[in-house]
Each structure stands twice: as C-alpha cells, then as structure tokens.
C-alpha positions, 0 to 999 in steps of 0.5 A: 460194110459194118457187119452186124454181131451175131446172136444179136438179141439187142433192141438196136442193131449192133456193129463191131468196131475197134476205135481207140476211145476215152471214158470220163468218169463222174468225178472227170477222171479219164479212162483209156478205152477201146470202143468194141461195138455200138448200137442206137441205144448203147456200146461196149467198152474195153478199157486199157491194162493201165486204166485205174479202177473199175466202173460199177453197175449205174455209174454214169460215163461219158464215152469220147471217140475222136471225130464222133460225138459224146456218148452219155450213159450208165454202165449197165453190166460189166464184161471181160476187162470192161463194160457195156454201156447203155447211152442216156436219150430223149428220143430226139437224142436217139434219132442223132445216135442212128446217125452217128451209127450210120457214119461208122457204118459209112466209114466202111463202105468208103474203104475206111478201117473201124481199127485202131 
C-alpha cells in the first residue's frame, strides 16, 4: 500500500510517488517532469536537468501523467529543482481527483511499483 508522507500538515492526505510525468506550461511549451507526491488538492513536481526555465509562483500548469487525467493548476511554491502545484477545482472536479488518488493508491496493493 501507498504510505501517506509524513509530517503532513497538508488539507488532503498526500502519497509518495515516482512517475515519469510532462508539464505544459501557458504558452504549450512541454517540461519533462517526475510527478514526487499527490494529493486531493494538489502535487509536487520535479523537473528534468535538461527542462528550460523555471516555473514561477501563480503560473498556471497543466500536469500530464501517462494513464492519469490531466492535472490543472498554479504553482504555488518552488522546491528543490521543481514546484508544487496546487490543481485548480470546482468540487465536483475535487471528488474526481480523490478518485484518481485512490487509483495510484490501488496500483500498489495490486503489486504495482508507483516508480519510474
């Protein structure tokens, strides 16, 4: 099973994971990323040696992650070589997203590696 990160003061429990993952920023430009952890309400996102540029506070992203939805949202603080990433959501989208949790967390108890 996913364990939960600890020291979590998060509102939404969050999960370590390690999946390879693309962000596209404003203008379309494709970032590769690893997708580090996910929540209900948002992620943390590293991004490639060879990614261009930097992604500042408010910029809005869309995170792809290959056999996952797409994640939209704002980049609400940077981190060591990334960002995290609070996703954008009516409530109705939040409900899908605890879903879409459920479904890496269900990955795991299948025997399932959340590694790239």
């Amino acid at each position: 099973m996913l364990p939960p990160v600890s020291n979590n003061s998060r509102r939404y429990e969050r999960f370590d994971v390690r999946l390879p993952a693309k962000t596209v920023d404003k203008d379309g430009r494709e970032h590769e990323a690893t997708l580090t952890d996910i929540s209900a309400g948002g992620a943390a996102v590293s991004l490639s040696a060879e990614a261009p540029g930097q992604f500042s506070n408010n910029a809005f992203v869309e995170l792809q992650v290959e056999g996952y939805d797409r994640y939209k949202g704002r980049v609400v603080r940077e981190i060591a070589g990334g960002y995290a990433l609070e996703f954008e959501q009516s409530p109705e989208e939040r409900e899908r997203m605890a879903e879409e949790v459920e479904k890496f967390r269900a990955a795991t108890r299948r025997g399932g590696a959340l590694d790239a």
